[in-house]
VOLO-947518 format. One line per 10 residues: number of its first residue (from 1); their letters; for each residue x, y, z of C-alpha. Coordinates in steps of 0.2 Angstrom, whole numbers, plus 2048, in hexadecimal, padded with zeros to 3 digits. Layout:
NUM> A> X,Y,Z ~ ...
***
This chain:
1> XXXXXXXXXX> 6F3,831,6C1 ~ 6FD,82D,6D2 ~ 6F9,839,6E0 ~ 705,844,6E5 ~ 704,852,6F2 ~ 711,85E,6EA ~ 70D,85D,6DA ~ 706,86D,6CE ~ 6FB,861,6C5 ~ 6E9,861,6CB
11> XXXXXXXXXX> 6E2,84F,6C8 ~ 6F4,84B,6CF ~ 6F2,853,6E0 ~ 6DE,851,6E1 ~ 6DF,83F,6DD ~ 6D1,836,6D9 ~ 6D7,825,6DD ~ 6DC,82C,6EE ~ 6CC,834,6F1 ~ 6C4,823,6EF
21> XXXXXXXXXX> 6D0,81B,6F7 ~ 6CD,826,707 ~ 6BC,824,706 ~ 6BE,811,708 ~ 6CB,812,715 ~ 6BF,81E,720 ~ 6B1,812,71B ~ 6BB,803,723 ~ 6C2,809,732 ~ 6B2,816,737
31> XXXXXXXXXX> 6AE,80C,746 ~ 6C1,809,74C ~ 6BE,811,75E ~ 6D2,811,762 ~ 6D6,819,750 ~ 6C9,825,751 ~ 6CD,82B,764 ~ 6E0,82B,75F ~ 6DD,836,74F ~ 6D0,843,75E
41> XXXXXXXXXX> 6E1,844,768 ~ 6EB,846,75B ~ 6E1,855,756 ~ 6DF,85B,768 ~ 6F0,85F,768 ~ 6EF,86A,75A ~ 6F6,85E,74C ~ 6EB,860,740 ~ 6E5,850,735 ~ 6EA,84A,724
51> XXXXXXXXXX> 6DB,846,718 ~ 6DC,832,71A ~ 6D9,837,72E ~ 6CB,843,72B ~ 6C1,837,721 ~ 6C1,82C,72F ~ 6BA,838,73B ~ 6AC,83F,72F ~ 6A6,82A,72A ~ 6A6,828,73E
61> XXXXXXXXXX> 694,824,742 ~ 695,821,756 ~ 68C,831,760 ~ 69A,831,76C ~ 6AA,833,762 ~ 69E,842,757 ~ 69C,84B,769 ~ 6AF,848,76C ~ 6B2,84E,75A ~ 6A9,85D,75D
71> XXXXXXXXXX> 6AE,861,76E ~ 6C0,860,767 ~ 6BD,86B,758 ~ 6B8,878,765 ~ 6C7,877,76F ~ 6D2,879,75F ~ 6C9,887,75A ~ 6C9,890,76B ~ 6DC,88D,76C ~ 6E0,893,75B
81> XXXXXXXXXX> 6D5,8A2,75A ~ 6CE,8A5,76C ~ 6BD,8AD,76B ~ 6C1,8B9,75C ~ 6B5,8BB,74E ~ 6BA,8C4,73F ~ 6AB,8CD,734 ~ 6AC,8D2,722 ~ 6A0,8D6,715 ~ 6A0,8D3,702
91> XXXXXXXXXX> 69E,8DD,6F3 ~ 699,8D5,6E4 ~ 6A0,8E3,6D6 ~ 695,8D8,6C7 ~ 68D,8CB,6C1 ~ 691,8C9,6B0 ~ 697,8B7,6AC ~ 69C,8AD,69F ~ 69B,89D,6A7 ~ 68D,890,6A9
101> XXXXXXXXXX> 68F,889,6B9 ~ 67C,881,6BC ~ 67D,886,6CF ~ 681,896,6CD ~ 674,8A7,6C6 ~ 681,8B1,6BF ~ 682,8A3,6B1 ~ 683,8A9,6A0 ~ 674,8A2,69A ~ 668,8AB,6A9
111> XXXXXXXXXX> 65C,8B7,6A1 ~ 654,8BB,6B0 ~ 660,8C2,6BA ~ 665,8D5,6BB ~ 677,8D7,6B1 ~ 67F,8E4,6BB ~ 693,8E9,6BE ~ 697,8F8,6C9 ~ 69F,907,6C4 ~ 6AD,90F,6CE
121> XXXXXXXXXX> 69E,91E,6D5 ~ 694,910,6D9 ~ 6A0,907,6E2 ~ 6A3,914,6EC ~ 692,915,6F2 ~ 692,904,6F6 ~ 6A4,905,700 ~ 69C,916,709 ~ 68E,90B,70F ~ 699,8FB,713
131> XXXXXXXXXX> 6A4,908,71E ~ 695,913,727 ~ 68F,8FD,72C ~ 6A2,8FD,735 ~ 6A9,8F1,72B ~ 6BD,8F3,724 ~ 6BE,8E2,71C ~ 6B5,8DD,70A ~ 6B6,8CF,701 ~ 6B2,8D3,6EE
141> XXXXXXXXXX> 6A9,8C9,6E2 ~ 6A8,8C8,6CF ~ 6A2,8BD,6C0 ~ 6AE,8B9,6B5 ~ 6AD,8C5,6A5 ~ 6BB,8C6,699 ~ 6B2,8D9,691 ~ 6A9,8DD,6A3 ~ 6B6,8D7,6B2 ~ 6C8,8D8,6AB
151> XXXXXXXXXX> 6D6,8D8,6B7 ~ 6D5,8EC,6B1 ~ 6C5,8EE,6BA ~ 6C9,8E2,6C9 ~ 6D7,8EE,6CC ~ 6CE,8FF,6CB ~ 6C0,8F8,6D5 ~ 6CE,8F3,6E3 ~ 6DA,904,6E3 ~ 6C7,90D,6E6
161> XXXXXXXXXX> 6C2,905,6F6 ~ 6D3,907,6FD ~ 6D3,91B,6F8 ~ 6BF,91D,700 ~ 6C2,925,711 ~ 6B2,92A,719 ~ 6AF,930,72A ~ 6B8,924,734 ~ 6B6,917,727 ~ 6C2,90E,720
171> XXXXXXXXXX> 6C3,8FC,716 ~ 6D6,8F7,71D ~ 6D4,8E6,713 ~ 6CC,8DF,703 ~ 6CB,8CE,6FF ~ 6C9,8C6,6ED ~ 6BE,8B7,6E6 ~ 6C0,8B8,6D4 ~ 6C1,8AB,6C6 ~ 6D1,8A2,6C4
181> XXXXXXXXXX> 6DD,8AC,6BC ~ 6EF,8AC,6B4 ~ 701,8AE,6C1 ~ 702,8C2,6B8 ~ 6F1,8C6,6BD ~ 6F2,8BD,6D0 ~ 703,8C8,6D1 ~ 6F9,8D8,6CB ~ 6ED,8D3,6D8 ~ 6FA,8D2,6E7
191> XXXXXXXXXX> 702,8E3,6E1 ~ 6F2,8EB,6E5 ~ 6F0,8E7,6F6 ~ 6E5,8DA,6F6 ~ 6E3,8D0,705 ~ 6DD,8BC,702 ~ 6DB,8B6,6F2 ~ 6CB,8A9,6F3 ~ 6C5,89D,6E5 ~ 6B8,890,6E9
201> XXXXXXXXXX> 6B9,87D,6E2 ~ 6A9,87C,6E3 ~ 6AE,868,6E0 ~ 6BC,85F,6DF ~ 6B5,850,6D6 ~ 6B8,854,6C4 ~ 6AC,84B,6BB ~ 69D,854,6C6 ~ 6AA,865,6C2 ~ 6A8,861,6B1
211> XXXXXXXXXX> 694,85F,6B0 ~ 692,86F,6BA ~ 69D,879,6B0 ~ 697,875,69E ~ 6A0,885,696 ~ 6A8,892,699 ~ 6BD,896,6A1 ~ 6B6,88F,6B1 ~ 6B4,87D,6A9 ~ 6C6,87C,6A7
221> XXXXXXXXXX> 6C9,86F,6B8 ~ 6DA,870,6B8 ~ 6DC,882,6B6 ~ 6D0,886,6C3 ~ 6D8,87A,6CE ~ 6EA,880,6CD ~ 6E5,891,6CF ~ 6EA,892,6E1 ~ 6FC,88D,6DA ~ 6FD,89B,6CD
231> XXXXXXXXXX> 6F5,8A9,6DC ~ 705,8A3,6E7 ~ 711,8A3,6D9 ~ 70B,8B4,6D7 ~ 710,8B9,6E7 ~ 6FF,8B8,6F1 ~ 702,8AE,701 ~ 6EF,8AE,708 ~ 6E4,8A4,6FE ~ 6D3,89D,703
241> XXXXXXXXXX> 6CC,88B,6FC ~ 6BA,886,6FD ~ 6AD,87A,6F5 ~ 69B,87C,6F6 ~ 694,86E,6FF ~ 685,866,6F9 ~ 68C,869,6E4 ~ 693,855,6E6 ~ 694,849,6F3 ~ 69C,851,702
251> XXXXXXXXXX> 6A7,845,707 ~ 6B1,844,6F6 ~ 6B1,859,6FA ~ 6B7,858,709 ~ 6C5,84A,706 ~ 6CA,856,6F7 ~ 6CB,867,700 ~ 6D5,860,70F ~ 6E1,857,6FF ~ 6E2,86A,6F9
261> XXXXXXXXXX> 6E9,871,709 ~ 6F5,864,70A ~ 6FA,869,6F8 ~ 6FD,87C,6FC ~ 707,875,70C ~ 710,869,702 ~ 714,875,6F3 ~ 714,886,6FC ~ 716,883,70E ~ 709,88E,711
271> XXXXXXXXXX> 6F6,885,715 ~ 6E7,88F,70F ~ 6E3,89F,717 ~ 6D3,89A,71B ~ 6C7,88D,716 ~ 6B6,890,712 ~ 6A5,887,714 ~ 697,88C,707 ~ 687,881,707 ~ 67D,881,6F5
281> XXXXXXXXXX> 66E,88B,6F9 ~ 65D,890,6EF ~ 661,8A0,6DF ~ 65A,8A3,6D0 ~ 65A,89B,6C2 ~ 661,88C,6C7 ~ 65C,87A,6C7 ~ 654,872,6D8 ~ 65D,862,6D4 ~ 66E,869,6D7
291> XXXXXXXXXX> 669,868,6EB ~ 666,854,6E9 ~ 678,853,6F3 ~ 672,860,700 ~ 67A,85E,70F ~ 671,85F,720 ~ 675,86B,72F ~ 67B,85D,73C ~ 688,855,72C ~ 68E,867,728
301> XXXXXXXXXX> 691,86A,73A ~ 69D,85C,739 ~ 6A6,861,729 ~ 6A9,872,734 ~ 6B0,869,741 ~ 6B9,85F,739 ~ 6C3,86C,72D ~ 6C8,875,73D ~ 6CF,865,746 ~ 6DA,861,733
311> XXXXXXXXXX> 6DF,874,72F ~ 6DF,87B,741 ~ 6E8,88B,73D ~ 6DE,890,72E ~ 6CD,89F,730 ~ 6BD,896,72B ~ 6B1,8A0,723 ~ 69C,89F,723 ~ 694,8AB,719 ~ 682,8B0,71B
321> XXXXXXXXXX> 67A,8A3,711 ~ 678,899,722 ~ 66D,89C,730 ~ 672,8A5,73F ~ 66F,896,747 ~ 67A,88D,73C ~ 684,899,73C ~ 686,89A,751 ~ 68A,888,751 ~ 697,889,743
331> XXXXXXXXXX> 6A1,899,751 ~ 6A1,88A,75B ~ 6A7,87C,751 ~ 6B6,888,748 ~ 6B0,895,73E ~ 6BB,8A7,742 ~ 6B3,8B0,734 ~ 6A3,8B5,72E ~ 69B,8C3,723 ~ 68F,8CE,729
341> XXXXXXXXXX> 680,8DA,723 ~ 684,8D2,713 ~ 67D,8D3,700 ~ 67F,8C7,6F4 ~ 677,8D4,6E3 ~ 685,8E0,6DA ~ 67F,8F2,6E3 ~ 676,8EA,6F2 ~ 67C,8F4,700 ~ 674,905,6F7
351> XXXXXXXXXX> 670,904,6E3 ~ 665,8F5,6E4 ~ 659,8FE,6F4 ~ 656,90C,6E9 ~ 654,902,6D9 ~ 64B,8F3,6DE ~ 655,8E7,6D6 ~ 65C,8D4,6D8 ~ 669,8CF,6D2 ~ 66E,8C4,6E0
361> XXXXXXXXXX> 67B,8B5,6E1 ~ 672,8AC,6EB ~ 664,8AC,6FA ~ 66C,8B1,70A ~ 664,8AB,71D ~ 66C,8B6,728 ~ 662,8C6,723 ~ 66B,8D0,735 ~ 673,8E0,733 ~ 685,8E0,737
371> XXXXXXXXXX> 680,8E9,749 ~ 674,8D9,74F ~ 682,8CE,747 ~ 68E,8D6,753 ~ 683,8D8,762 ~ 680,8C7,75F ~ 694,8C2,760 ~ 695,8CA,76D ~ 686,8C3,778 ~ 68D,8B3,773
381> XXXXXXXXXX> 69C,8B5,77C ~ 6A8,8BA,76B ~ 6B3,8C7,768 ~ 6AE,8D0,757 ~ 6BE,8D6,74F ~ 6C4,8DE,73E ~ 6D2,8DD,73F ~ 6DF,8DD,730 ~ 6EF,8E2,738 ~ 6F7,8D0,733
391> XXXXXXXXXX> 6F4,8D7,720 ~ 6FB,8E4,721 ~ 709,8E1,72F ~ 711,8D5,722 ~ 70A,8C5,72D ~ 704,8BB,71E ~ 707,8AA,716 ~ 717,8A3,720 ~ 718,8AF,72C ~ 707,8AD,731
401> XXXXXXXXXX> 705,89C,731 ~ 716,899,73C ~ 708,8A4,74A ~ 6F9,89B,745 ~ 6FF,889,748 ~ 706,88E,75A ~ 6F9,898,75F ~ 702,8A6,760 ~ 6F8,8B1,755 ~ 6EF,8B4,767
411> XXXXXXXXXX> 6FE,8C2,76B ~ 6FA,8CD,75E ~ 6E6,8C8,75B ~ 6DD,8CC,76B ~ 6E4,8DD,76C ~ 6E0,8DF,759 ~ 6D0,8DB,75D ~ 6CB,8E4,76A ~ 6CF,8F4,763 ~ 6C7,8F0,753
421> XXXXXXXXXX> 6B6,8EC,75F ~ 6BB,8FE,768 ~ 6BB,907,758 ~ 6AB,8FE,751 ~ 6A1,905,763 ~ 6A8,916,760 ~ 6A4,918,74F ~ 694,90B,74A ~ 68E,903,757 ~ 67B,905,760
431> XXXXXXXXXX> 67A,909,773 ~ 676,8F8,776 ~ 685,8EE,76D ~ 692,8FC,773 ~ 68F,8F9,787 ~ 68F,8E4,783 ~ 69F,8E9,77B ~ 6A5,8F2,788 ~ 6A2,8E3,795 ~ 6AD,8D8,787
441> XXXXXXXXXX> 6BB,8E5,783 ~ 6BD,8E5,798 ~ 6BC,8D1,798 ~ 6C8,8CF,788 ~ 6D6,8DA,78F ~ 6DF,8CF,79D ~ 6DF,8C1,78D ~ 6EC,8CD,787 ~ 6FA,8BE,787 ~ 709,8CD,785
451> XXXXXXXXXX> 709,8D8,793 ~ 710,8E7,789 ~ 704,8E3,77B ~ 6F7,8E3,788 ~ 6FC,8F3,790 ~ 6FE,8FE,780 ~ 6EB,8F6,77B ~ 6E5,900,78B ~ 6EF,90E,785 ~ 6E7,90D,773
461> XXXXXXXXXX> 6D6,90A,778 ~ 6D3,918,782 ~ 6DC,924,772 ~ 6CD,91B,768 ~ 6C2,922,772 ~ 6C9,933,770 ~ 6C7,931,75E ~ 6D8,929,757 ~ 6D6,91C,74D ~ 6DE,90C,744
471> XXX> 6EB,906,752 ~ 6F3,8F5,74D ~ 701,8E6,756
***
């Protein structure tokens, strides 16, 4: 098949024959000094790179252009989202599957795990406890289920979060990563409020799709691949794209995810939401040869880099699988979000403490609670924000991406921000993490860029003090 950018056809826009043929190309030109250099500038200056050029970069082997790579990254990232770090949490509703993916426990065939799916009582429980954390953004998780996880239930579980008010809790935006679905079901889906739709590749290369997908809907390559099509027909502007590194060889991965945001910009005119950047890591029940593609901390720190310097103006995600310490270098290469106090079992924020069960996804390294997390941020010289006034102000798809690419996002961000921090110290926070976030909420201020905006947030900040809550630009 030909390759072409803009078409609907999956082995048509990642093609196979220009993956190769990338590969190749960065192979032969990885120690061209003026190309490389010229492709550092050309990102520098916030142009972002096309996958042939990003190739080059990740094949480049010379220690100094890799330090200029990375220094560059940062400077992208720091223009484009400053020092904010938006936290969210997920909530994995159940693990019924009937898939086979062999890297994956929730697999049909795993005897050994805990089948569990959530009630709406029990979600509630779990949303209380997400909430009395601080946190007002979730990202729900589900095994695909045709009799346990219909669209139906999908739907109920998202119009109960939204209706849970407790104390000063609230979650202001839910985020989906379900199974690939049909154009009806993604516009059900945007009608309920949802905020980004995500969907893992897991790996572009179909043949290694193919073996790791043995049965089951999800083995269908093509359908899982145009799903982001059929989520944007059905009217949901922010979509997230991913691939678990470490499945397949990482540079086919990461040649095919960066072809895949220049599909949606092609098709849509709207790049990916946000990209994000799993690593396969030890669960149950699932074979240790599936690691024998691993990728190692210093490679993976370069794929970060990397996807910020060719999609500057998406939000990349690092989940809790990785090490703080991982995780602390990623804030600095171009990650802007990252979940916090996270469980990856169905029922692990409360059922599973008083049951003593697993029914984890996977193993999770960062163990912190979202407090240390934030306090963490903080020390580290972040901003902690969750925010979700863009959402909800209407900023999505074009209209956000037309602020992202010009950095202009920064107007309505950093005051966004800052009283989300504000409201988090009020309401959450220990003694300890509220006066570093005082010293960061008085720092932060002046970077206000819109004088008004930046008066009003000293306005606003002081009501959240005396108890209002839930102010937004």
């Amino acid at each position: 098949m030909q390759y072409n950018p803009a078409s609907r056809v999956a082995e048509e826009f990642i093609n196979d024959e220009e993956i190769q043929a990338t590969l190749r190309y960065a192979d032969e030109h990885k120690s061209d000094r003026e190309l490389i250099e010229k492709l550092i500038e050309q990102a520098a200056a916030f142009k972002g790179l096309s996958h042939r050029e990003a190739a080059v970069l990740l094949a480049c082997d010379q220690a100094d252009l890799n330090e200029k790579i990375f220094a560059t990254a940062k400077k992208v990232k720091e223009h484009i989202y400053g020092n904010r770090i938006v936290l969210f949490a997920p909530l994995y509703l159940s693990n019924y599957c009937v898939n086979t993916c062999t890297y994956c426990p929730y697999h049909a065939k795993n005897k050994h795990i805990v089948r569990k799916k959530l009630t709406q009582e029990q979600i509630e429980r779990e949303v209380i406890a997400l909430q009395d954390m601080g946190h007002k953004r979730l990202l729900l998780e589900a095994g695909e289920h045709p009799r346990y996880n219909p669209i139906e239930y999908i739907l109920e579980c998202i119009h109960t979060i939204y209706s849970i008010k407790h104390k000063n809790g609230a979650i202001r935006r839910v985020n989906i990563n379900i199974a690939a679905t049909t154009v009806e079901n993604y516009r059900k889906l945007h009608e309920a409020g949802i905020g980004t739709y995500q969907l893992f590749q897991e790996t572009y290369n179909k043949k290694e799709y193919e073996l790791l997908h043995p049965k089951g809907p999800k083995s269908d390559y093509a359908y899982h691949t145009e799903a982001m099509d059929r989520a944007q027909e059905g009217g949901i502007d922010d979509v997230g794209l991913g691939v678990l590194f470490g499945l397949s060889l990482y540079r086919y991965d990461f040649v095919g995810l960066l072809m895949h945001a220049e599909h949606l910009e092609a098709v849509w005119s709207v790049g990916p939401h946000t990209i994000s950047v799993p690593r396969i890591c030890p669960a149950d029940d699932v074979d240790p040869s599936t690691f024998s593609n691993a990728v190692p901390d210093d490679l993976f720190l370069k794929i970060v880099a990397l996807i910020r310097l060719a999609v500057p103006y998406t939000g990349m995600i690092i989940s809790t699988r990785e090490s703080a310490r991982v995780r602390g270098k990623c804030l600095e290469m171009g990650v802007s979000q990252i979940s916090g106090g996270s469980r990856t079992s169905v029922g692990g924020y409360v059922i599973e403490e008083e049951k003593e069960e697993n029914s984890a996804q996977f193993e999770t390294s960062d163990r912190r609670t979202l407090d240390e997390v934030v306090k963490w941020l903080l020390d580290g010289g972040y901003l902690p924000s969750w925010c979700t006034a863009c959402y909800r102000a209407g900023r999505t798809g074009d209209r956000f991406m037309s602020l992202a690419k010009t950095g202009e996002i920064a107007t309505y961000c950093q005051a966004n921000a800052l009283m989300t921090l504000k409201e988090y110290c009020e309401d959450y926070a220990r003694p300890a993490t509220r006066e570093a976030a005082r010293h960061v909420i008085e720092a932060e201020l002046p970077k206000i860029p819109h004088e008004k905006i930046r008066k009003a947030s000293v306005i606003r900040l002081q009501k959240i003090e005396e108890g209002e809550r839930d102010f937004r630009f």
